[in-house]
SEDREN-750195 format. One line per field, with one value per residue (C-alpha): residue number from 1; residue in one letter; chain; x, y, z. Coordinates in Angstrom, 1 decimal. Example, Ala and Ser with C-alpha at 12.3 -4.5 7.8 and 13.67 -1.06 7.14 Angstrom:
<rs>
i <- (1_2)
aa <- (A_S)
ch <- (A_A)
u <- (12.3_13.7)
v <- (-4.5_-1.1)
w <- (7.8_7.1)
</rs>
This chain:
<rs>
i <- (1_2_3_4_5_6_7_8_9_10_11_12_13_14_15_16_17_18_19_20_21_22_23_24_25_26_27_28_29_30_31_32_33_34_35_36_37_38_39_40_41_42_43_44_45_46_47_48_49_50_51_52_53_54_55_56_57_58_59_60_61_62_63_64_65_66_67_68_69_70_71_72_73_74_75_76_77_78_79_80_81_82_83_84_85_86_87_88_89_90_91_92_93_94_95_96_97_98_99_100_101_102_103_104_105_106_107_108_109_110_111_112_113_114_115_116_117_118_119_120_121_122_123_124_125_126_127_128_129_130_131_132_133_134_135_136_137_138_139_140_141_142_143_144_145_146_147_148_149_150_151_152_153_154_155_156_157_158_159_160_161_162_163_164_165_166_167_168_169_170_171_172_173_174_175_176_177_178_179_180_181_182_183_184_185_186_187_188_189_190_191_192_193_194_195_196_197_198_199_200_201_202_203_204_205_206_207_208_209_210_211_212_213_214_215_216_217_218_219_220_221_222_223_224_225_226_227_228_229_230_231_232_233_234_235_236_237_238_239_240_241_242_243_244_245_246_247_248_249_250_251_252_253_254_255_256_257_258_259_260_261_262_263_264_265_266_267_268_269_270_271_272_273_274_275_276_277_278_279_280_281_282_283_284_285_286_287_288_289_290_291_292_293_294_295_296_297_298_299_300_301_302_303_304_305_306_307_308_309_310_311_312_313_314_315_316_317_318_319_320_321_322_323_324_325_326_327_328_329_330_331_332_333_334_335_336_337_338_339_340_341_342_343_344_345_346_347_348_349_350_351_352_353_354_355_356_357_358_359_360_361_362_363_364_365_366_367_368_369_370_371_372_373_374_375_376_377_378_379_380_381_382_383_384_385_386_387_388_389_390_391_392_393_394_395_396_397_398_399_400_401_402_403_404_405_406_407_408_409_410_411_412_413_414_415_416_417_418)
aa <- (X_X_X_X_X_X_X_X_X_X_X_X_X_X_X_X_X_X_X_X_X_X_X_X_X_X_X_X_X_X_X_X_X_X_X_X_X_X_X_X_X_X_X_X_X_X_X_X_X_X_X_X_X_X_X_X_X_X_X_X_X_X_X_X_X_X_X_X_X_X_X_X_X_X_X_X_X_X_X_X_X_X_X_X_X_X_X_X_X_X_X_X_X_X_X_X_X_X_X_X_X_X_X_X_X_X_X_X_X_X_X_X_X_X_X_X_X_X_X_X_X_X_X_X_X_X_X_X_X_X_X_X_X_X_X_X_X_X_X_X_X_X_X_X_X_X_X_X_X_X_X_X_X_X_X_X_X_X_X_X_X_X_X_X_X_X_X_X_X_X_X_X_X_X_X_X_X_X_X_X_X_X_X_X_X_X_X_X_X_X_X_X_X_X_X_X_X_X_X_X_X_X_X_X_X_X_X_X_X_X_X_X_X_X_X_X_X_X_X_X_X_X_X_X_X_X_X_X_X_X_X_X_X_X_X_X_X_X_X_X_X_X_X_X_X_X_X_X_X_X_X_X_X_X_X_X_X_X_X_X_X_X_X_X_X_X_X_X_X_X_X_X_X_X_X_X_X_X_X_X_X_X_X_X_X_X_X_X_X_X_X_X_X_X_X_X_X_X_X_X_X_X_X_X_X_X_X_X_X_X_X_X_X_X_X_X_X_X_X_X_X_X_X_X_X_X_X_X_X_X_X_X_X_X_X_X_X_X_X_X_X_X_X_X_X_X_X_X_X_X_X_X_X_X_X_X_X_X_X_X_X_X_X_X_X_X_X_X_X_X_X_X_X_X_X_X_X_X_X_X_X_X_X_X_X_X_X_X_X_X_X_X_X_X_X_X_X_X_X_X_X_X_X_X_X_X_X_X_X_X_X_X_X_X_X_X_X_X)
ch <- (A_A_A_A_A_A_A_A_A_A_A_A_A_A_A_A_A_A_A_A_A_A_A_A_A_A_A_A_A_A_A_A_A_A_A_A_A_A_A_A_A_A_A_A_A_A_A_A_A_A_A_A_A_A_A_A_A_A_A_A_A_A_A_A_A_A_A_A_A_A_A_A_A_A_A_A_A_A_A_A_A_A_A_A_A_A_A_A_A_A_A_A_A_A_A_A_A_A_A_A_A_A_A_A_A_A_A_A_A_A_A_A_A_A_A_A_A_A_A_A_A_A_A_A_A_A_A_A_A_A_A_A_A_A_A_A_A_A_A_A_A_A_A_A_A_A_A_A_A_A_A_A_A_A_A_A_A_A_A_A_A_A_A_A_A_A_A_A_A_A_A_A_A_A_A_A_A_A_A_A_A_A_A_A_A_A_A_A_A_A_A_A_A_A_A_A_A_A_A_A_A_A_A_A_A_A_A_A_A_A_A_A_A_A_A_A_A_A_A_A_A_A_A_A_A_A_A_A_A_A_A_A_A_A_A_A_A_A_A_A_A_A_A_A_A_A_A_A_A_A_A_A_A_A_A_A_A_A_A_A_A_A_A_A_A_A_A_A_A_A_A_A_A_A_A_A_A_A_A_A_A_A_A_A_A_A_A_A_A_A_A_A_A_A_A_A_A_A_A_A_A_A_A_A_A_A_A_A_A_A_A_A_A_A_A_A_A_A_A_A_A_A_A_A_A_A_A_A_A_A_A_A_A_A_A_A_A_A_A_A_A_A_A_A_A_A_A_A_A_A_A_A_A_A_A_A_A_A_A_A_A_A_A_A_A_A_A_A_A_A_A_A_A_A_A_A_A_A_A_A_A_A_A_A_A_A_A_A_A_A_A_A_A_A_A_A_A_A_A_A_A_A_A_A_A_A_A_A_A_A_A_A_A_A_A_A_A_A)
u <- (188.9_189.5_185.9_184.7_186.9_185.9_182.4_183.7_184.8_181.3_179.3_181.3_179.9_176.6_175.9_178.0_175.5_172.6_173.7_173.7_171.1_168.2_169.9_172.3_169.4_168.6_172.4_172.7_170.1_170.1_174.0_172.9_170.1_172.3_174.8_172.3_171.0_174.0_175.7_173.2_172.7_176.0_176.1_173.6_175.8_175.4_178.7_181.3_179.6_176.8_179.5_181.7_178.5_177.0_180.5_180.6_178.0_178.6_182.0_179.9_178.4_182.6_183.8_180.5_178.5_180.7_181.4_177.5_177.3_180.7_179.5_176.2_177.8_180.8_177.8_175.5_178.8_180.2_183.6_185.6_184.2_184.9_188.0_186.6_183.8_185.9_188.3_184.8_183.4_186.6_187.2_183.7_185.7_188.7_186.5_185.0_188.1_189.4_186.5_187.0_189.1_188.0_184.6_186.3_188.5_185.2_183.8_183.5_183.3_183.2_179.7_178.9_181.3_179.4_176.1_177.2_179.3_176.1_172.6_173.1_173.5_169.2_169.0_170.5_167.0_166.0_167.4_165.1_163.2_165.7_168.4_168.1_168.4_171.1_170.3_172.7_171.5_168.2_169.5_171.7_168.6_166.0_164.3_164.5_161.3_162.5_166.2_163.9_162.2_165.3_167.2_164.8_164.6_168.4_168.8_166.0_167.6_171.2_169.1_169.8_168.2_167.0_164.6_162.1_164.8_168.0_165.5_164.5_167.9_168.8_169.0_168.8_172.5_171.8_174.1_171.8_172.7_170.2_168.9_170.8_174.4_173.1_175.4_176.7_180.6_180.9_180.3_183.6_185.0_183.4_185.1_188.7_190.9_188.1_189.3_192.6_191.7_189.8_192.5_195.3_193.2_192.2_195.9_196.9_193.9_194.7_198.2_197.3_194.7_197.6_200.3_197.9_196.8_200.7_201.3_198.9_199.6_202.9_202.6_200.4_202.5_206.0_205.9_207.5_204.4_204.1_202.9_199.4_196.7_193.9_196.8_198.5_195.2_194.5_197.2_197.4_193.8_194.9_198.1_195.5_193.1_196.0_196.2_192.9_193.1_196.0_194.9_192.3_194.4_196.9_194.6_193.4_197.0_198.7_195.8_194.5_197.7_200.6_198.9_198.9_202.0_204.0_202.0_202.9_206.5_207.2_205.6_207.8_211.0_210.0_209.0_212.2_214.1_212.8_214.5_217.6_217.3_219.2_217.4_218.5_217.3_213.2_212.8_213.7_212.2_208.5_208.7_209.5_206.2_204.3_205.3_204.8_201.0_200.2_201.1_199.2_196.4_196.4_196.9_193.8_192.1_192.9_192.3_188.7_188.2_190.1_188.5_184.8_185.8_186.8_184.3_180.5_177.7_176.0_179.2_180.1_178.9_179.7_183.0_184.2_182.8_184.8_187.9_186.7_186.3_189.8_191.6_189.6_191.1_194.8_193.8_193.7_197.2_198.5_198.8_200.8_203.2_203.7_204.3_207.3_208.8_210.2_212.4_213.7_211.9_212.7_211.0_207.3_208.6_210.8_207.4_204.9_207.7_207.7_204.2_203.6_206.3_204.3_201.3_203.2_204.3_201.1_199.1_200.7_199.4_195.9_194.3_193.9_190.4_191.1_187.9_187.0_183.0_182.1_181.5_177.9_177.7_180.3_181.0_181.8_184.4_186.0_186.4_187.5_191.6_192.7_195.5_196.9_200.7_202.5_204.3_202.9_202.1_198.4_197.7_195.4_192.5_189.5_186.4_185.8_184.9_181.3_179.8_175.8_175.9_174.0_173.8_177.4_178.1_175.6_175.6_172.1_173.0_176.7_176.6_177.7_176.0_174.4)
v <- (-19.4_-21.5_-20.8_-22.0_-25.3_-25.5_-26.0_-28.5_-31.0_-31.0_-30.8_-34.0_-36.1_-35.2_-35.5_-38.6_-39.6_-38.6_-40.1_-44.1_-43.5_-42.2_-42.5_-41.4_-38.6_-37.5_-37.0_-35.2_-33.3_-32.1_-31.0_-29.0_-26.9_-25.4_-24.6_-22.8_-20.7_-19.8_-19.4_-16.5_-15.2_-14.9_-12.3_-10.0_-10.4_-6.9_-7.4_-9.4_-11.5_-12.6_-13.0_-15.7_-17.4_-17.8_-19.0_-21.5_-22.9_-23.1_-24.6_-27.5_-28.5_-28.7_-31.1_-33.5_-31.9_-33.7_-36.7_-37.8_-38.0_-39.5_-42.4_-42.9_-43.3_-45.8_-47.9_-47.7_-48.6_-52.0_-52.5_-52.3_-48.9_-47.3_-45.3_-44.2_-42.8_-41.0_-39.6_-37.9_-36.7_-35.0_-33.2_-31.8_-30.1_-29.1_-27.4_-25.5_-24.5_-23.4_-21.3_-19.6_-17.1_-16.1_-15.2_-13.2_-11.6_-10.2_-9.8_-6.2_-7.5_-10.3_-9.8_-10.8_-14.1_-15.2_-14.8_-16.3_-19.1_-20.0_-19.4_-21.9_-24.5_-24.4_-26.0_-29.0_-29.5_-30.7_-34.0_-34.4_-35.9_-37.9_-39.0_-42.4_-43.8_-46.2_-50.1_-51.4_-49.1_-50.3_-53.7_-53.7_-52.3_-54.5_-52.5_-55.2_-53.7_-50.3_-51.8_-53.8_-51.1_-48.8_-51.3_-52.4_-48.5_-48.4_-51.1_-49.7_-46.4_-48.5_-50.7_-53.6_-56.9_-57.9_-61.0_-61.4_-64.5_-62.5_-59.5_-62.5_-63.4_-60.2_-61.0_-58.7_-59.7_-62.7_-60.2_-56.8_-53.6_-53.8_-50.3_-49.9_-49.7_-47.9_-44.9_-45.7_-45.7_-46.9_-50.1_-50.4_-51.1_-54.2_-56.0_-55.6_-56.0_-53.4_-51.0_-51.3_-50.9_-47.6_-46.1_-46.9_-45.4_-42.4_-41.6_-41.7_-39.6_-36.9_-36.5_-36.9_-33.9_-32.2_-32.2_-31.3_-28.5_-27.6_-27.9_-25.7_-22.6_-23.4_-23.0_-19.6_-17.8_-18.8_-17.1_-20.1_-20.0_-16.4_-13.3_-13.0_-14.8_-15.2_-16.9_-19.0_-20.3_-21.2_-22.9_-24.9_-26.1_-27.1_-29.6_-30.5_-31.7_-33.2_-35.2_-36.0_-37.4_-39.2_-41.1_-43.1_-45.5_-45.3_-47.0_-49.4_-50.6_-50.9_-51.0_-48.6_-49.0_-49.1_-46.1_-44.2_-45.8_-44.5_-41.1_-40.0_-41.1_-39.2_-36.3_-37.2_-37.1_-33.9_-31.8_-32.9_-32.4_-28.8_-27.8_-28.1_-26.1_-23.3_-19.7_-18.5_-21.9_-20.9_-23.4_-26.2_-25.2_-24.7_-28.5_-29.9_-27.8_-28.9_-32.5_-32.5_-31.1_-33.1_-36.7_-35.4_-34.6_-38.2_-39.7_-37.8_-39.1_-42.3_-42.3_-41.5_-44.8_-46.9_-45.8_-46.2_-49.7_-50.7_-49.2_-51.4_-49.7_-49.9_-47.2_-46.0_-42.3_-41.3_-43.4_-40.9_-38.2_-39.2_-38.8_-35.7_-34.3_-35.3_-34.2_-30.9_-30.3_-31.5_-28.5_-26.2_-26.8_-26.7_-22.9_-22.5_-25.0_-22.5_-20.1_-21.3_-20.4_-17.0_-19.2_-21.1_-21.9_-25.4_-25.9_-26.5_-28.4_-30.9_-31.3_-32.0_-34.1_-36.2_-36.7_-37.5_-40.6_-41.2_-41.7_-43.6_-46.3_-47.1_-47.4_-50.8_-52.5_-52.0_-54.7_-54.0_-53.3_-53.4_-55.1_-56.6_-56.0_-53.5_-55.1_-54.2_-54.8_-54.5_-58.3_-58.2_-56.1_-57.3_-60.3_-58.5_-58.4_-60.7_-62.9_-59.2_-58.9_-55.7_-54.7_-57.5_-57.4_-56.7_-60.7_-58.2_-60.5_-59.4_-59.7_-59.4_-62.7_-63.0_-64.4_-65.1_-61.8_-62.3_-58.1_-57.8_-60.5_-59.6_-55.7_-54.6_-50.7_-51.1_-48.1_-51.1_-52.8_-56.2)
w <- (107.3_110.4_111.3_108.3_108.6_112.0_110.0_108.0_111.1_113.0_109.6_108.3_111.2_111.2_107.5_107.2_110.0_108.3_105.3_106.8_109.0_106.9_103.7_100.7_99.1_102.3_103.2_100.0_99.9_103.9_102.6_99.5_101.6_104.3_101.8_99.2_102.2_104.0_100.7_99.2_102.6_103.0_99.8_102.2_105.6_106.9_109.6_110.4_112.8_111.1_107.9_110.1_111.5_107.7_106.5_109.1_108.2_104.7_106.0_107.6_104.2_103.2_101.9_102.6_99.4_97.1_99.0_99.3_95.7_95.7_98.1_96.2_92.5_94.0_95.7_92.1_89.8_88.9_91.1_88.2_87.2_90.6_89.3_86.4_88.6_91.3_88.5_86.2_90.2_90.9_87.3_88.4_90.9_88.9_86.7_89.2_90.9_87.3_86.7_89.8_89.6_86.5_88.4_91.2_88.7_86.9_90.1_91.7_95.5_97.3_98.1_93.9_94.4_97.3_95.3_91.7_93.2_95.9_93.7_90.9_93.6_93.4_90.1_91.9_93.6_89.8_91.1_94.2_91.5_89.8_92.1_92.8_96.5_96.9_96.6_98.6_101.1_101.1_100.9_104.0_105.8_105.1_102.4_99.2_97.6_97.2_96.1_93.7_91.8_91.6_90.3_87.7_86.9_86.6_84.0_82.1_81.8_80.6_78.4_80.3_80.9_84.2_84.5_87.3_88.5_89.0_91.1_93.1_93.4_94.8_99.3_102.1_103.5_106.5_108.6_107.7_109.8_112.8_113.1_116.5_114.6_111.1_111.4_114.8_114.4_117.5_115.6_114.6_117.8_118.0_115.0_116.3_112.4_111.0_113.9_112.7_109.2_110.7_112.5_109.5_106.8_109.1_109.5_106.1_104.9_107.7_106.6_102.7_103.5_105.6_103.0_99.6_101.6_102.7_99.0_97.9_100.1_99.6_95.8_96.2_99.2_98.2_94.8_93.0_90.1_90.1_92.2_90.2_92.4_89.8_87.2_90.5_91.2_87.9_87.4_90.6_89.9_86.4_87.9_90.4_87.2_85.6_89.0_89.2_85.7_85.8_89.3_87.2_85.0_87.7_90.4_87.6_86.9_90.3_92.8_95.3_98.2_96.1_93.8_97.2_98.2_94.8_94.8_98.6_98.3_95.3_96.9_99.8_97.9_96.0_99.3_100.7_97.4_97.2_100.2_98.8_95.4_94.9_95.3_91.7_89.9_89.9_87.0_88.6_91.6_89.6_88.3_91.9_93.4_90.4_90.6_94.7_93.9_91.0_93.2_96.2_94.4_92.6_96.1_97.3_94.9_95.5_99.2_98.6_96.8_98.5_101.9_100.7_99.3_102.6_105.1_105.2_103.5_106.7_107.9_104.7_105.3_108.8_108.4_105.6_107.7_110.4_108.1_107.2_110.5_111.7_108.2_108.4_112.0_110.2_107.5_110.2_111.4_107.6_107.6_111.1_109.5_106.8_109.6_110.4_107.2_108.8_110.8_107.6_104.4_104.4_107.6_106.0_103.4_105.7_107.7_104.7_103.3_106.5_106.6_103.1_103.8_106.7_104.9_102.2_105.0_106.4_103.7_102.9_105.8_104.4_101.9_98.0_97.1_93.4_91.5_94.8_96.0_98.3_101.8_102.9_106.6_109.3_109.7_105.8_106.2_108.8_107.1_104.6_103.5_106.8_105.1_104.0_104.8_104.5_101.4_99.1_95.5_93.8_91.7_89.0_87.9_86.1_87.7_91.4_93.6_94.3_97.5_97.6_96.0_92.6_92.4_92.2_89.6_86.8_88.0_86.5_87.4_85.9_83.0_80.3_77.4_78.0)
</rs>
């Protein structure tokens, strides 16, 4: 397991990489071949060497499969769709993580799990031929002609209009990624309020990643939902649906901070509340686990969202990557918090409980992105959210401001009738 996370934190950088510096498909697709061949080959691994090398690479694909597609949708959806998007992406995943146990419960070895959960991924290369490269993409990298025709293809497949005029209408940004920073993170550090943006969001999506992972071995080791794996499983992947779910109208009504905000301080509350429950009172000690899990999972959610909204197109990839990375090394230390359980079992709990309040604080320094346009070059969003101050209220308003940014206001590829 800590191999294949291991994996996870040097494959989220270089696919993230990939994936802003030739490309959203290219990202995705690079992603989904090293999974599909590690994954079967992993089903034939004749020792435990070659088993941990395969699974590490698998690991590297982890959690970057799903956030490519994730990047790509959020950057071809209208900005007041973007929760609706990221809520139907990750009940993808619930699904699958229901499903699971189920399969390894019919299962005879682990060697069939490896091979029925890895060989369907080859019907995905169906959508070589279908997924669409991003426009914005293009856009932010000189390639207007390309963003033309896809766009053009996209409103023909919603049944939209789009007349020759508003195409025309459609401008490379004046402040277009030079090819020197397209994927270079090192970028950031030049725009000095996008840095801080960086390093704020970063923190909160390490300990948000820290404390859902806490939660969940928490929920499966401690024998608060049961002692049946397959059925503990289950049901953990159900609250996490429920979570997933429920994060949608959530992020719609109060905004992306104060969403995380509530989400990570209830978790907060209930992780420390936990600790305190009396050993004979299991009821009461389910609901509290269940509540913790389904508010991290709705703030996980959220995170995703709100950090693509507020990293550049031209960084949008390897910035989320780089969260990735660091989060992955946080998921590493989740299980030797749980460790120290044999010294007192309110130990883990009193540190996830901590962090989650952690989180909770921070976020509130960042800017809503709520119906606002996604920023498509580095200088954007640093400009981006500057008259922010800490702790202030979301003024909900309809439509998102548009600057020399005809795509965004009549939003040919927005999934909508005309």
């Amino acid at each position: 397991m800590s191999m294949f996370s291991a994996g996870g934190i040097f494959g989220a950088l270089l696919f993230g990489w990939i994936g802003d510096r030739f490309g959203r498909r290219p990202g995705f697709f690079s992603t989904w071949a090293v999974m599909l061949v590690f994954g079967v080959a992993t089903a034939f691994a004749p020792e435990i060497i070659s088993f941990t090398v395969f699974r590490t690479f698998v690991g590297a694909t982890v959690p970057v499969i799903y956030q490519a597609p994730f990047v790509l949708s959020l950057e071809l959806a209208a900005a007041d769709k973007h929760s609706l998007v990221s809520s139907m992406i990750w009940m993808t995943f619930v699904f699958g993580a229901m499903a699971l146990p189920l399969i390894a419960w019919l299962s005879l070895n682990w060697r069939h799990i490896a091979l029925i959960t890895a060989a369907p991924l080859a019907v995905f290369g169906v959508f070589y031929w279908i997924m669409p490269e991003s426009p914005r993409w293009l856009l932010t990298h000189g390639q207007k002609q390309q963003a033309d025709k896809i766009i053009r293809r996209i409103a023909k497949v919603n049944k939209r209009n789009v007349s020759d005029e508003m195409i025309a209408r459609v401008k490379i940004p004046a402040d277009h990624t030079s090819p020197s920073e397209q994927g270079n993170l090192l970028t950031v550090l030049k725009f000095r309020y996008l840095m801080k943006k960086f390093v704020v969001i970063l923190v909160v999506w390490v300990t948000n990643a820290m404390v859902y992972i806490g939660q969940t071995y928490a929920a499966g080791t401690s024998g608060v939902i049961g002692e049946n794996p397959y059925l503990v499983f289950f049901f953990s992947a159900a609250v996490e649906g429920m979570g997933y779910f429920a994060s949608w109208p959530i992020m719609q009504l109060l905004g992306r901070r104060w969403a995380v905000f509530i989400n990570m301080s209830v978790c907060a509350a209930a992780s420390f509340l936990i600790t305190a429950v009396p050993a004979g009172v299991q009821w009461l000690s389910i609901t509290i686990a269940m509540i913790a899990k389904f508010t991290i999972t709705a703030s996980f959610t959220v995170i995703y969202v709100f950090g693509a909204e507020l990293f550049p197109t031209s960084l949008r990839s390897v910035s989320i990557g780089t969260c990735g990375f660091f989060s992955n090394a946080g998921v590493m230390l989740a299980p030797q918090i749980m460790t120290l359980a044999k010294y007192s079992n309110t130990i883990p709990m009193l540190i996830f409980g901590g962090l989650a309040a952690l989180g909770a604080a921070l976020c509130l320094y960042l800017p809503e992105t709520l119906n606002e346009p996604l920023p498509e070059t580095a200088e954007e969003a640093n400009r981006f959210g500057r008259d922010n101050k800490y702790c202030s209220c979301y003024v909900r308003r309809q439509h998102a401001p548009v600057v020399n940014r005809d795509v965004e206001m009549e939003s040919p590829f927005a999934c909508e009738s005309a």
